[in-house]
NUNUTOR-668692 format. One line per field, with one value per residue (C-alpha): residue number from 1; residue in three letters; x negated, y, z. Coordinates in steps of 0.1 Angstrom, whole numbers, always signed. Example, Ala and Ser with C-alpha at 12.3 -4.5 7.8 and 13.67 -1.06 7.14 Angstrom:
BEGIN
i	c(1/2)
aa	c(ALA/SER)
x	c(-123/-137)
y	c(-45/-11)
z	c(+78/+71)
***
This chain:
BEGIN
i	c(1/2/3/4/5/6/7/8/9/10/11/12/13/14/15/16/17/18/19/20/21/22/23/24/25/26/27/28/29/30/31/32/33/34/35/36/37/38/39/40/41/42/43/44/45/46/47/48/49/50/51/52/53/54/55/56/57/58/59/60/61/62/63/64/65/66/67/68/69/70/71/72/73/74/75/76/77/78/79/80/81/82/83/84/85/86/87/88/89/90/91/92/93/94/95/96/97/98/99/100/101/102/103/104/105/106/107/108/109/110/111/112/113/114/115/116/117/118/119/120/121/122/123/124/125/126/127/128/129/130/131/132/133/134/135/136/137/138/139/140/141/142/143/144/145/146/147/148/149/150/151/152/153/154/155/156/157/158/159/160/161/162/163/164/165/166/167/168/169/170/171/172/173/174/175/176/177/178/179/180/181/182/183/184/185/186/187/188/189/190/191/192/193/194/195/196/197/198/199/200/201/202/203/204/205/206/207/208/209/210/211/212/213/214/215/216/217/218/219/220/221/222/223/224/225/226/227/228/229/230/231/232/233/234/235/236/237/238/239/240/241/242/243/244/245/246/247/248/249/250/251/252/253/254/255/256/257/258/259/260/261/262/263/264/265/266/267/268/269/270/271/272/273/274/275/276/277/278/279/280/281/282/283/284/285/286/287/288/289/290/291/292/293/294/295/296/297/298/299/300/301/302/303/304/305/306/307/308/309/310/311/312/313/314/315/316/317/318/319/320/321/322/323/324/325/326/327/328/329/330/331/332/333/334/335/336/337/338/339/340/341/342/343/344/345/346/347/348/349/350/351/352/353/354/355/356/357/358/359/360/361/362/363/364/365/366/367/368/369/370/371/372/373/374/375/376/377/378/379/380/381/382/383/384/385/386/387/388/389/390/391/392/393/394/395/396/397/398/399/400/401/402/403/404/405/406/407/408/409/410/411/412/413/414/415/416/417/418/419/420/421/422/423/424/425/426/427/428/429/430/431/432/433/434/435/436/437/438/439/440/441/442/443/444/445/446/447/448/449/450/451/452/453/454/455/456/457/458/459/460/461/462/463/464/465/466/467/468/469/470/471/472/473/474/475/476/477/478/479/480/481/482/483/484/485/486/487/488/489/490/491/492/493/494/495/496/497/498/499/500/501/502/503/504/505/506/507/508/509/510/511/512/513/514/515/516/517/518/519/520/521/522/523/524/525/526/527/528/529/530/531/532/533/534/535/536/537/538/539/540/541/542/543/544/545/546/547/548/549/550/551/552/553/554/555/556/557/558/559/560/561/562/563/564/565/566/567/568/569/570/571/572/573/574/575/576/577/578/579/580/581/582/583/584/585/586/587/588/589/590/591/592/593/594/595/596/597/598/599/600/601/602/603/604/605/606/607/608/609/610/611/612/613/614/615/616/617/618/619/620/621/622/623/624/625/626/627/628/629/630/631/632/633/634)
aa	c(UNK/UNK/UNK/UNK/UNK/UNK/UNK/UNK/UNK/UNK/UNK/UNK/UNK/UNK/UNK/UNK/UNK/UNK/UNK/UNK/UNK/UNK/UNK/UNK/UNK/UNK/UNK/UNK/UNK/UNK/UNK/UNK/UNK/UNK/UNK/UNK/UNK/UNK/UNK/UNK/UNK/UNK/UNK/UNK/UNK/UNK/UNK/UNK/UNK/UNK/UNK/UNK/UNK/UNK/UNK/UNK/UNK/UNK/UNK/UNK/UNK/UNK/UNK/UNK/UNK/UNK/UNK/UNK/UNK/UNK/UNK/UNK/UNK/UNK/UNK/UNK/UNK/UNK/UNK/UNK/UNK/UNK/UNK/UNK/UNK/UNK/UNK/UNK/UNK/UNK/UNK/UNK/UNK/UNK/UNK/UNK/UNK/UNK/UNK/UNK/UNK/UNK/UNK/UNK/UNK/UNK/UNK/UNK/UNK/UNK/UNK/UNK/UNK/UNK/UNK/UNK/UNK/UNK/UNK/UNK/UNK/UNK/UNK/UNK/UNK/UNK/UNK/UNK/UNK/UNK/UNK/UNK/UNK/UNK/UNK/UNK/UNK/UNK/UNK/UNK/UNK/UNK/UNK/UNK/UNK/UNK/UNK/UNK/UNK/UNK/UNK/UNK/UNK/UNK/UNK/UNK/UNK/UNK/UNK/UNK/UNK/UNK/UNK/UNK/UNK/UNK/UNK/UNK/UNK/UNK/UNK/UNK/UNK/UNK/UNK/UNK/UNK/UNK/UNK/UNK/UNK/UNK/UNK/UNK/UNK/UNK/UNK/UNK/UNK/UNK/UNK/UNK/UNK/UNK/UNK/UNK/UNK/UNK/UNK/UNK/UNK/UNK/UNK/UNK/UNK/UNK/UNK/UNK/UNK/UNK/UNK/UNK/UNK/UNK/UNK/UNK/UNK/UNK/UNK/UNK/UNK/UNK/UNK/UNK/UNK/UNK/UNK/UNK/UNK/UNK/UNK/UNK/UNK/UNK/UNK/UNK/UNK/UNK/UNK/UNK/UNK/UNK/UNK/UNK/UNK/UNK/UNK/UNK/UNK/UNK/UNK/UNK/UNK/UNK/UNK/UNK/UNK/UNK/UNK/UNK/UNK/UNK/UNK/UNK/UNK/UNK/UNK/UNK/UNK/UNK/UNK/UNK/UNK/UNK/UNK/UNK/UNK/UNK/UNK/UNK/UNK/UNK/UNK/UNK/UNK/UNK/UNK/UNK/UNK/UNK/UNK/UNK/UNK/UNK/UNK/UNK/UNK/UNK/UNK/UNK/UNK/UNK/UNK/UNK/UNK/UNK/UNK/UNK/UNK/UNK/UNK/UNK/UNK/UNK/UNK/UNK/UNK/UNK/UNK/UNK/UNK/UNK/UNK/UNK/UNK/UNK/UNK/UNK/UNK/UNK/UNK/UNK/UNK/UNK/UNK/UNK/UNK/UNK/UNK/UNK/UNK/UNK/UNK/UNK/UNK/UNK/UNK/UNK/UNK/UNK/UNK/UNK/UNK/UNK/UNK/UNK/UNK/UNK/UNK/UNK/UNK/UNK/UNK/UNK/UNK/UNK/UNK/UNK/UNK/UNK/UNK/UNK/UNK/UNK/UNK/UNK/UNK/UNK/UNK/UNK/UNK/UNK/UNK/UNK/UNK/UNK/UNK/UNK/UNK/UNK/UNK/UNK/UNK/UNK/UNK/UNK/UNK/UNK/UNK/UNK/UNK/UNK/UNK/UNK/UNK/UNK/UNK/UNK/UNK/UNK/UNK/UNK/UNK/UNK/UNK/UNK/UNK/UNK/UNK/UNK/UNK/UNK/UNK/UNK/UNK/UNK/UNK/UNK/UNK/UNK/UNK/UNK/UNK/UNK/UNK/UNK/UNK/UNK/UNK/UNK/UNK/UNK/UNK/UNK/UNK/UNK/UNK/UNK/UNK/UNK/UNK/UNK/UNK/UNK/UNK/UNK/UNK/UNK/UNK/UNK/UNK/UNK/UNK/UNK/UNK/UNK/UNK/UNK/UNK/UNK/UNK/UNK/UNK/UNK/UNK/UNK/UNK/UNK/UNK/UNK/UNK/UNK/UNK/UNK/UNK/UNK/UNK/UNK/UNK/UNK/UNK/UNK/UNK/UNK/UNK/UNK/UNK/UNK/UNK/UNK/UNK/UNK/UNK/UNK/UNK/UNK/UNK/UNK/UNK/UNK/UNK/UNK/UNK/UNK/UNK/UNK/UNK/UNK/UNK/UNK/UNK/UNK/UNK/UNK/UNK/UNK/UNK/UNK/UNK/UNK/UNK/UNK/UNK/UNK/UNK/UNK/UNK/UNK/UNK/UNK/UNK/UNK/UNK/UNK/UNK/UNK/UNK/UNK/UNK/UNK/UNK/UNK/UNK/UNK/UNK/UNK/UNK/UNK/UNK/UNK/UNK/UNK/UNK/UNK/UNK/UNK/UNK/UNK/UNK/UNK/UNK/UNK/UNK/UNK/UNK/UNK/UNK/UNK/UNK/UNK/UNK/UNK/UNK/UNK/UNK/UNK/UNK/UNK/UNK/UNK/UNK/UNK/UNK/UNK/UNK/UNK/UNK/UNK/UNK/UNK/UNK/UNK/UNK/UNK/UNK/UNK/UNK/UNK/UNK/UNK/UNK/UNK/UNK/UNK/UNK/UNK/UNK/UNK/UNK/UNK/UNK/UNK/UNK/UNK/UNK/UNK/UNK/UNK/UNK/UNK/UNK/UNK/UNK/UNK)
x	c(-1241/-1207/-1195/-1186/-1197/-1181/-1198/-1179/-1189/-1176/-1151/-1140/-1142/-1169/-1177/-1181/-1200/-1203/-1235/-1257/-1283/-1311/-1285/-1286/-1260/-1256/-1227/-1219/-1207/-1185/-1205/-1205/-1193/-1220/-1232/-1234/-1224/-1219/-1229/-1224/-1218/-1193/-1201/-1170/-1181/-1154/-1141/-1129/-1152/-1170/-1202/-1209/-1241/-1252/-1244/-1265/-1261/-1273/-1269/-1262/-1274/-1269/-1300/-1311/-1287/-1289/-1265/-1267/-1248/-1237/-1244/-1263/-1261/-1289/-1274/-1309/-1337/-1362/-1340/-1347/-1320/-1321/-1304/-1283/-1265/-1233/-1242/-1272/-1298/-1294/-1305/-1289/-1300/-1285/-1308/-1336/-1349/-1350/-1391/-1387/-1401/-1388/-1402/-1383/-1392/-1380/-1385/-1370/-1386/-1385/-1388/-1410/-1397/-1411/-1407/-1421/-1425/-1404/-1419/-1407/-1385/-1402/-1435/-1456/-1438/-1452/-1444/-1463/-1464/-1443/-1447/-1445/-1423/-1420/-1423/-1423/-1414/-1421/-1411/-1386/-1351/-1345/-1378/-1377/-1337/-1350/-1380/-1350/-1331/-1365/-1363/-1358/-1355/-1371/-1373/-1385/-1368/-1333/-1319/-1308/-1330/-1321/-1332/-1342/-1340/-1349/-1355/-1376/-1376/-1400/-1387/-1386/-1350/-1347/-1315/-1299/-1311/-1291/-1293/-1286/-1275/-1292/-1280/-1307/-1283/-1308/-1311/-1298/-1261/-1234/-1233/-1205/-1212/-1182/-1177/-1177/-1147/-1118/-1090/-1054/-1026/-994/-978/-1005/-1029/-1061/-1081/-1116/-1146/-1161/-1190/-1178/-1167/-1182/-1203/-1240/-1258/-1289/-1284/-1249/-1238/-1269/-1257/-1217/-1209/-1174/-1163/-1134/-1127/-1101/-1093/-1071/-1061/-1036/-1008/-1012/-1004/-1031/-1025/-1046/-1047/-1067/-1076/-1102/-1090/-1097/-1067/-1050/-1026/-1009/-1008/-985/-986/-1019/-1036/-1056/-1067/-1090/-1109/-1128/-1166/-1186/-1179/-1141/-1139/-1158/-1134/-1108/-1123/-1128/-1084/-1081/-1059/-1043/-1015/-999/-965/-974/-998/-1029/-1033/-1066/-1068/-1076/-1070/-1093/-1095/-1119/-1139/-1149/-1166/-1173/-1191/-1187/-1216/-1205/-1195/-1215/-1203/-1219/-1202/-1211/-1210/-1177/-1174/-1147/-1137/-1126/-1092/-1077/-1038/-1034/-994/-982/-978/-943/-931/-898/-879/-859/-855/-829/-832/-819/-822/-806/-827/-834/-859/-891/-883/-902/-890/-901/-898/-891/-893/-916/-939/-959/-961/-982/-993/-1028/-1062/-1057/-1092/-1080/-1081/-1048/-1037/-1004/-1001/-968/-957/-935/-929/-920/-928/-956/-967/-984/-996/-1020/-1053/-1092/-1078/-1055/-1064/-1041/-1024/-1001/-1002/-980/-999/-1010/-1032/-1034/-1065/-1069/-1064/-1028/-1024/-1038/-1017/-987/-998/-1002/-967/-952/-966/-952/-936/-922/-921/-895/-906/-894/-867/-830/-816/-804/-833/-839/-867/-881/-904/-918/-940/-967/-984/-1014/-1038/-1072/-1055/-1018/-994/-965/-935/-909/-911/-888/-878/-864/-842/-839/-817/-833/-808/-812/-819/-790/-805/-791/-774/-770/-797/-808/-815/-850/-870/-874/-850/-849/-817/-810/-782/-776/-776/-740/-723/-731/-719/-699/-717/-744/-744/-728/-750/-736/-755/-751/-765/-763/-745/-712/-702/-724/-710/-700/-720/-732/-744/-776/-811/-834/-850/-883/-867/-830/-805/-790/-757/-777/-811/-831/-804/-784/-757/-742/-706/-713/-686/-688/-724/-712/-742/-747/-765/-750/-755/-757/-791/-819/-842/-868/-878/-862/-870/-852/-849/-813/-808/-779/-776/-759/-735/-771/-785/-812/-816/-826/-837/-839/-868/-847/-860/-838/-844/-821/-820/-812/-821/-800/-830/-834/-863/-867/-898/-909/-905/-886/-848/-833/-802/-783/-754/-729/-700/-672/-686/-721/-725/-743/-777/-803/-812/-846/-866/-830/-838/-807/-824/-852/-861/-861/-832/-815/-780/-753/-728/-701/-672/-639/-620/-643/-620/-586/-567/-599/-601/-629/-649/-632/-653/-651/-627/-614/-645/-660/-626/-639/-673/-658/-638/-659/-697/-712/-743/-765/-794/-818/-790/-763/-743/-709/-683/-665/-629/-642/-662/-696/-722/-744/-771/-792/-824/-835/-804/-788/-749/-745/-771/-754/-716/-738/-755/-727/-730/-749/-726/-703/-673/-670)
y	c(+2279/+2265/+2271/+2245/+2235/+2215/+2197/+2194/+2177/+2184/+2203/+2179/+2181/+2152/+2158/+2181/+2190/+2215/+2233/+2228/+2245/+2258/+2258/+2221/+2196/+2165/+2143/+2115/+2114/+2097/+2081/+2103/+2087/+2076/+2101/+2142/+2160/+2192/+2195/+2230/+2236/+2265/+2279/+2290/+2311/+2314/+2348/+2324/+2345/+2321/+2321/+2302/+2284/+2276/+2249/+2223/+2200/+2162/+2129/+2094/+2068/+2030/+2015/+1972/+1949/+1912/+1886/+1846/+1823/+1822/+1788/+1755/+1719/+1699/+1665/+1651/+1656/+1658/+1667/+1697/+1720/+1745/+1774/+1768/+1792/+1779/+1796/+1816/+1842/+1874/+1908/+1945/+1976/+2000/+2034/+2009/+2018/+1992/+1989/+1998/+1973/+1957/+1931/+1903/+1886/+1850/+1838/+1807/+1794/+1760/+1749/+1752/+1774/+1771/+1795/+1795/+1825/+1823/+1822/+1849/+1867/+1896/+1910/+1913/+1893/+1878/+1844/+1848/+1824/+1796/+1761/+1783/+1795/+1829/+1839/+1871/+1877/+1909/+1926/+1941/+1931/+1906/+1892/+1887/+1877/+1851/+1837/+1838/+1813/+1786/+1791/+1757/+1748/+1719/+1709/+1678/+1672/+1676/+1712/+1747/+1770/+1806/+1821/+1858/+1879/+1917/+1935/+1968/+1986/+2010/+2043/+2023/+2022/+1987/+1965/+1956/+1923/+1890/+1854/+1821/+1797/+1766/+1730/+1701/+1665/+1634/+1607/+1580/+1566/+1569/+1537/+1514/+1502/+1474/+1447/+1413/+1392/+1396/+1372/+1385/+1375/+1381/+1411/+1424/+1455/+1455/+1485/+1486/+1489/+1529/+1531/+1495/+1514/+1540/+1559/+1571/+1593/+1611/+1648/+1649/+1672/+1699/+1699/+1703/+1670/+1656/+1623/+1599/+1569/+1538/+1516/+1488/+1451/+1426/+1416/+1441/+1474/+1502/+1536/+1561/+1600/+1627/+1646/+1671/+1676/+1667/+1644/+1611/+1598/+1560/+1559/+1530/+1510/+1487/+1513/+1544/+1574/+1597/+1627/+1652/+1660/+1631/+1640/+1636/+1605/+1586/+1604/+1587/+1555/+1554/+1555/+1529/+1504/+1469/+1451/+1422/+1404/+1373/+1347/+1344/+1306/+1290/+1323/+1353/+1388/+1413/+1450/+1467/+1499/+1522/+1554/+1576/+1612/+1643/+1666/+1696/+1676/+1643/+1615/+1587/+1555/+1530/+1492/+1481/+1466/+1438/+1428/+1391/+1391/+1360/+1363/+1338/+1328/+1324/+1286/+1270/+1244/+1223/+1202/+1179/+1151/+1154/+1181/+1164/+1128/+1103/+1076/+1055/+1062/+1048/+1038/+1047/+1066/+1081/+1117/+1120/+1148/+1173/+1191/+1218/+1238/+1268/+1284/+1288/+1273/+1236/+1235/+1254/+1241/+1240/+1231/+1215/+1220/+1193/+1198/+1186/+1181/+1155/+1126/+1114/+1122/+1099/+1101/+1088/+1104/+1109/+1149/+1140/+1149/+1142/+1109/+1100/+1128/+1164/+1183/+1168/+1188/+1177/+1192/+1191/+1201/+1206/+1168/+1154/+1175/+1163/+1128/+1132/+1144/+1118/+1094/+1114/+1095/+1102/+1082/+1091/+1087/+1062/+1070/+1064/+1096/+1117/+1141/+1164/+1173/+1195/+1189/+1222/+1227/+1257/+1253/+1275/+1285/+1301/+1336/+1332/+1311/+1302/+1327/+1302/+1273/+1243/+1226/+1189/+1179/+1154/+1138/+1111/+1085/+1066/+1027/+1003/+982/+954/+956/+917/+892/+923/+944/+942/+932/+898/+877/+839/+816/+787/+764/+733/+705/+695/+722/+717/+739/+762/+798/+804/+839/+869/+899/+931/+968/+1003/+1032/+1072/+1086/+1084/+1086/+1051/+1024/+999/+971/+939/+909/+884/+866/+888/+869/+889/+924/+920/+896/+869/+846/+814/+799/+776/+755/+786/+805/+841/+856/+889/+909/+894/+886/+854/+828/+790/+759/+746/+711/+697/+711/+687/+696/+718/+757/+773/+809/+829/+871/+884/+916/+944/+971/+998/+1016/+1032/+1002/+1008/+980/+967/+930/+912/+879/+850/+819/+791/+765/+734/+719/+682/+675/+692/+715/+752/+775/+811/+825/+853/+894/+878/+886/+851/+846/+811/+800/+775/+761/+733/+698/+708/+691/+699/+720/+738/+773/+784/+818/+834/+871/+896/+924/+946/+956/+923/+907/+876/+873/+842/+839/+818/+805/+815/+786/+770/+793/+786/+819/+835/+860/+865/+900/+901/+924/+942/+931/+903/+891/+895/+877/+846/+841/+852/+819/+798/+801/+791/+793/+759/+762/+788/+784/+795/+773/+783/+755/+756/+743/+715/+699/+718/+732/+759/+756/+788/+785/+808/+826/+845/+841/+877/+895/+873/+893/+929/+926/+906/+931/+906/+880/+877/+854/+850)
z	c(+289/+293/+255/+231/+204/+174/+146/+116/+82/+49/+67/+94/+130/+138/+173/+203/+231/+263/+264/+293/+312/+290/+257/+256/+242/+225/+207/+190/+158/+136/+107/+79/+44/+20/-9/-10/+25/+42/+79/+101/+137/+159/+189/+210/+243/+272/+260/+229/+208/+176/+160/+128/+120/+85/+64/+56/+23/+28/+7/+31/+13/+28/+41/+35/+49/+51/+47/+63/+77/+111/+122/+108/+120/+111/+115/+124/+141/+111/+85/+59/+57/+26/+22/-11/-38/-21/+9/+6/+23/+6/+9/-3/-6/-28/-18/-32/-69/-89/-82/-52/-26/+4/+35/+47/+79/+91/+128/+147/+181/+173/+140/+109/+81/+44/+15/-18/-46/-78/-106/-132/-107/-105/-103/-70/-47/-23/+11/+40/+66/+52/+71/+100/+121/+106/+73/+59/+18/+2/-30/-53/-43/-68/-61/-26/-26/-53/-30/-3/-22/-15/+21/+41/+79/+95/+136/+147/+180/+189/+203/+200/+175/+166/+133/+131/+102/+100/+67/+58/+29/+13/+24/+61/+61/+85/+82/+116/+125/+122/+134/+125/+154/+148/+162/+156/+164/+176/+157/+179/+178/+208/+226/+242/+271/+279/+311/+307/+301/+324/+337/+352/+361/+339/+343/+367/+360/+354/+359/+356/+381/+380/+352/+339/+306/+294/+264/+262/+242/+250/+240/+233/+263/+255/+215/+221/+202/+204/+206/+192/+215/+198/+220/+209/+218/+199/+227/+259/+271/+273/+293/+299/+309/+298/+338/+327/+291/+258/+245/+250/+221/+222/+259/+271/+236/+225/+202/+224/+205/+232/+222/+240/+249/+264/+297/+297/+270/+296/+327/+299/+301/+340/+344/+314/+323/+307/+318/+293/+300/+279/+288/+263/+271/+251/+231/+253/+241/+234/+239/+212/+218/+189/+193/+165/+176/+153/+149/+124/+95/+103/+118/+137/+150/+181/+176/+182/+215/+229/+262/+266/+287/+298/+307/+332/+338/+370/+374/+376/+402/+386/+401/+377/+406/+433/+458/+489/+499/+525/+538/+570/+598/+588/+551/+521/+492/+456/+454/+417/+392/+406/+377/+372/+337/+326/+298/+312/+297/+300/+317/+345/+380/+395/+433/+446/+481/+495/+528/+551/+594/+609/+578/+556/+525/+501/+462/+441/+420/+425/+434/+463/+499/+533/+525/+552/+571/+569/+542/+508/+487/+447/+427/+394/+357/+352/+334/+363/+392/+370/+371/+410/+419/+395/+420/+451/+482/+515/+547/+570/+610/+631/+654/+665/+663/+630/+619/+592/+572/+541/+518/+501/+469/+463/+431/+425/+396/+402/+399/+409/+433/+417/+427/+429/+459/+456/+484/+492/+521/+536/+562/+582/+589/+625/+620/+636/+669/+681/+717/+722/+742/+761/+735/+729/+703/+710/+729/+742/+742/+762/+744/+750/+722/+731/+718/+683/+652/+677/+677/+706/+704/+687/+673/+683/+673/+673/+659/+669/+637/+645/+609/+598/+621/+594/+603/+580/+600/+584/+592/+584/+546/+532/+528/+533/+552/+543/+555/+564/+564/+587/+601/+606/+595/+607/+603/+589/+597/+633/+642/+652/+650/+646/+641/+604/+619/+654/+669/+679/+710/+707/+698/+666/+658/+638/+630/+630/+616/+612/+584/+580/+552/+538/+535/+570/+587/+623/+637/+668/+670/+688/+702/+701/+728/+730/+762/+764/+798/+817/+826/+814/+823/+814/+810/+830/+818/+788/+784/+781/+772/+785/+768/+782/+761/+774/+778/+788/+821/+852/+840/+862/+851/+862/+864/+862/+865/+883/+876/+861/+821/+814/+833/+825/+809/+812/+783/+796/+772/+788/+781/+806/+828/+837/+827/+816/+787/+763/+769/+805/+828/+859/+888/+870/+861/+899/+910/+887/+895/+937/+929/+910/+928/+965/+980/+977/+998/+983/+947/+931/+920/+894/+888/+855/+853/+825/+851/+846/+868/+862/+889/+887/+910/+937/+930/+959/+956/+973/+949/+920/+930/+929/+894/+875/+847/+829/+830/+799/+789/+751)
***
C-alpha cells in the first residue's frame, strides 16, 4: 500500500497509479500502437526500492469501423434518398480474414429503410429487415459493404430522423457507433402574404400595418430552413433593418435583398417602409415580393406578390390673375386666373375651399356649395374644379367707409391639402353720396316754371377716402351717367342742373348721380315739380327742396319743415339780394333773412329785392332765425 506503480509498453512509460488498500490500483492508458507489443509493470515502495514484473508480448489489431455521412436533407417529404458511390456507407475491418464475417445493423425512428443483397458479391450474405426501420446485413466484408451500397432512406412526413449504425464482427470486435442526422423538408412552398393596394402622399412614408406583410410556411422553423426575401419597386425608395439578425442589403434604394430564418425575414418585413418623391399619376407603382427558401441544396420559391401604390401629389393652387384688386363698395368683379394642377389620377375627387370676410363669393358648376355667402366650397374632378374657379366672383359689401378684404384658396385632394395658399386682396373703395337736396336717397324740388333754362339745383357729393375726391357729375342712364337726357342737362364738373328748354307744369323725375376717379358711383331720385300757380306744397317726411330764382313773384310754400330727418331746404338766388354773395352763410346770412322777413299772422313771409315774396305757411319767423342752416343763396 502506498507504492507506485508504472506501466510501461514496449519500453515506454504508459501510465501510473498509487496502490490502495488491499494492493489495488488502476490507470488509464495511452492507446498502444497497432501490431506486436511488449507490456510490463514496476513497483516502487516508499524506501524507493523496485520490483519488476514480467513481460508480456501482445499483438493490437484494429477492430470494424464504419464510415457515413454526417448529415442528409431529404428535400421532400416522400422522397427516396440512396446512399450513392459518391458518398457511400462503408465498413472496415482490417483484423477481419478475408472469410471472415461481419453484422451490420441500421436503425432510424422515423423512416423506412430498404436494403437488397448483391448478387455475385460474395457468398452468404444476407438483408434483414429491409422496408423497416432497421435492417441488419451480414457477411464477408465485401459482401456486406456491397449490400451497403443498396441501402435507401424514405420518411413520409416532414421532420428530424437519426440513423444508427453499429457494426460486429466475428471475433465480436464492435465498431463505435455512428449516426446520420436526417432532415425530411415538407412538400409545401413558402407563401407571400401582401396588403392590398396603397395610396400616399408624395414624399410621405408609408409603413405597413403589423402582420400586413409577411411569409408562411408550415415546418420551416422545426427544419432550420432559410429564407431570401427581394423586395423591389420601379420609382420609390425601400428601407429596411435587419433587428434580430439575419441580413439586409439595398436598404434606402428600390431593390431589398433580406435573408435570415423565417422568423427574422418577416421581423424584416414588419419595419419595411416606402416613401417616393414622384407622383405615379394614372400608373401606380408597384412593390414586388419574392421569396425563395433554401433547404440544403434545394430551393423552393413563393408566387411573386405586388402591392399597388398610388403616389398621390400634393395639389397646386396658381394664381396667374392679379393678386390684389381695387373696387367700389357693393360692385361686382371677376376674380381671374385661379387653377388647380396635379399630377394625381384624373378621376380623383378634389375640393377648393374660397374664403373670404366681409364679401360674397359666387361661381358656377353642379359641385359648388355657399354661393353668396363667406365660404364657397367647389367639388369635383380636377377639370371640373378648374372650370369652377374660372367662373369665380367677388362682391364687395356695401358701405361708405374704406375696407379691406382677402380672399384665400385651399385646394385639397383625397390624401393631401395643397401646401401653398394664395391669397387676394382687396381694397374696398367707399361709394361717393350726394350731399345736396338733403342728402337722402330721394329728394323733391319745387321750381317754378319762370325761371326757365337757368340751373335749379347744383349736385354736390363726398366720399371718405380722402385720396378719391375727383368728382364727375351725370343722370344716372342704365349703368353709367350721362350729360343730358329727359329734358335735362348737368354740368359735370359742377353738378349744376337744368331744364334744356323752358319747363312746363307738372312732375319730372329724374336720377342724378356722381362717380368717382375708380369709376364707383352714387345717385340721388329727384322729383321735379314746376309750380305755375304761385302755390308750392311739400309733402310730409320728404326732404323738399324749393328753389326761387329772380322774377318769380309772390308764391306760397306749404308743409315747409325747420327741422327733423327730413327738413325742408330754401335755395335762394343771391342776386335776389342786394349785396348778397353766393354760398354766404352764418352772420351775414342771418343779417339777410333778419332784414328781409316778418311775421304774417301764423307766416313767414321773406321779401326779395326783385320784388318777390316767398310766403312759407305756418312758419314761425323766430324759429325760421334759429334753424337757418338750411337756407342757401346760390
Amino acid at each position: 500500500m502506498g507504492s507506485t506503480v508504472s506501466v510501461f509498453d514496449n519500453g515506454v512509460a504508459i501510465g501510473s497509479a498509487t496502490v490502495g488498500t488491499g494492493g489495488a490500483w488502476s490507470t488509464t492508458m495511452a492507446l498502444p500502437t497497432l501490431g506486436l507489443n511488449s507490456l510490463m509493470a514496476s513497483d516502487t515502495d516508499a524506501a524507493g526500492n523496485v520490483g519488476m514484473s514480467s513481460t508480456v508480448a501482445y499483438t493490437l489489431v484494429a477492430g470494424p469501423q464504419v464510415t457515413v455521412r454526417q448529415s442528409i436533407d431529404v428535400t421532400k417529404a416522400g422522397a427516396t434518398v440512396a446512399f450513392t458511390s459518391a458518398d457511400p456507407i462503408t465498413v472496415t475491418d482490417p483484423s477481419l480474414a478475408t472469410t471472415g464475417t461481419i453484422a451490420v445493423t441500421i436503425a432510424d425512428r422515423l423512416g423506412t429503410l430498404h436494403a437488397s443483397k448483391v448478387a455475385g458479391a460474395g457468398a452468404g450474405s444476407t438483408v434483414a429487415g429491409s422496408g423497416t426501420s432497421t435492417v441488419t446485413i451480414s457477411g464477408t466484408l465485401g459482401a456486406v459493404n456491397a449490400d451497403l451500397a443498396t441501402l435507401t432512406y424514405r420518411d413520409a412526413a416532414p421532420g428530424l430522423d437519426t440513423i444508427t449504425l453499429g457494426a460486429i464482427d466475428q471475433t465480436h470486435f464492435a465498431a463505435s457507433p455512428v449516426s446520420i442526422a436526417v432532415t425530411v423538408d415538407d412538400t409545401t412552398l413558402p407563401v407571400t402574404h401582401v396588403p392590398g393596394s396603397q395610396t400616399i402622399t408624395i414624399g410621405s412614408v408609408l409603413g405597413f400595418a403589423p402582420g400586413s406583410i409577411t411569409i408562411t410556411e408550415p415546418n420551416a422553423t422545426a427544419l432550420g430552413k432559410t429564407f431570401t426575401v427581394a423586395v423591389s419597386d420601379t420609382s420609390g425608395v425601400l428601407v429596411a433593418s435587419a433587428p434580430s439578425g439575419g441580413s439586409v442589403s439595398g436598404s434606402g434604394s428600390n431593390a431589398l435583398v433580406l435573408t435570415g430564418t423565417l422568423t427574422q425575414v418577416n421581423e424584416d418585413l414588419a419595419g419595411l417602409t416606402y416613401t417616393n418623391h414622384a407622383p405615379t399619376g394614372a400608373t401606380p407603382d408597384s412593390i414586388t415580393i419574392a421569396t425563395t427558401d433554401y433547404f440544403g441544396a434545394a430551393v423552393d420559391s413563393a408566387l411573386v406578390k405586388s402591392i399597388a401604390v398610388n403616389v398621390d401629389d400634393i395639389p397646386v393652387t396658381n394664381l396667374a390673375g392679379p393678386a390684389s384688386y381695387l373696387l367700389d363698395a357693393g360692385q361686382t368683379i371677376a376674380i381671374s386666373g385661379v387653377s388647380v394642377s396635379s399630377a394625381s389620377l384624373p378621376s380623383e375627387t378634389f375640393k377648393a375651399v374660397v374664403s373670404d370676410t366681409t364679401g360674397h363669393l359666387f361661381a358656377t358648376g353642379g359641385g359648388t356649395t355657399g354661393n353668396g355667402t363667406h365660404k364657397l366650397t367647389l367639388t369635383g374632378t380636377l377639370a371640373q374644379v378648374e372650370n369652377d374657379l374660372a367662373s369665380l366672383t367677388y362682391q364687395a359689401a356695401a358701405g361708405t367707409s374704406i375696407s379691406t378684404d382677402t380672399i384665400s384658396i385651399v385646394t385639397s385632394d383625397k390624401t393631401a391639402t395643397a401646401v401653398v395658399t394664395p391669397t387676394i386682396h382687396l381694397t374696398v373703395d367707399p361709394l361717393p353720396v350726394i350731399t345736396s337736396d338733403g342728402g337722402h336717397a330721394t329728394a323733391s324740388i319745387f321750381i317754378n316754371a319762370s325761371q326757365g333754362t337757368l340751373p335749379f339745383a347744383t349736385v354736390m357729393a363726398n366720399e371718405l377716402d380722402p385720396n378719391d375726391q375727383v368728382f364727375s357729375f351725370g343722370i344716372v342712364s342704365g349703368s353709367g351717367l350721362t350729360t343730358s337726357a329727359g329734358g335735362m342737362a348737368i354740368n359735370p364738373a359742377t353738378g349744376a342742373l337744368a331744364f334744356t328748354s323752358a319747363p312746363v307744369a307738372g312732375t319730372q323725375a329724374v336720377t342724378v348721380g356722381v362717380a368717382d376717379a375708380h369709376g364707383g358711383i352714387g345717385s340721388q331720385a329727384l322729383t321735379v315739380q314746376i309750380n305755375t300757380n304761385g302755390i308750392m306744397t311739400g309733402t310730409v317726411g320728404v326732404a323738399d327742396t324749393f328753389v326761387f330764382k329772380p322774377g318769380f313773384g309772390a308764391d306760397l310754400v306749404q308743409n315747409f319743415q325747420l327741422t327733423g330727418a327730413n327738413h325742408g331746404i330754401l335755395e335762394l338766388d343771391h342776386a335776389m339780394f342786394a349785396g348778397a354773395v353766393a354760398g354766404e352763410s352764418g352772420a351775414p346770412l342771418l343779417a339777410l333773412l333778419t332784414s328781409h322777413s316778418v311775421q304774417s299772422g301764423t307766416d313767414t313771409v321773406i321779401h326779395t329785392d326783385t320784388s318777390g315774396a316767398i310766403d312759407l305757411a305756418h312758419v314761425a319767423r323766430t324759429a325760421l332765425l334759429a334753424n337757418f342752416a338750411d337756407i342757401h343763396l346760390t
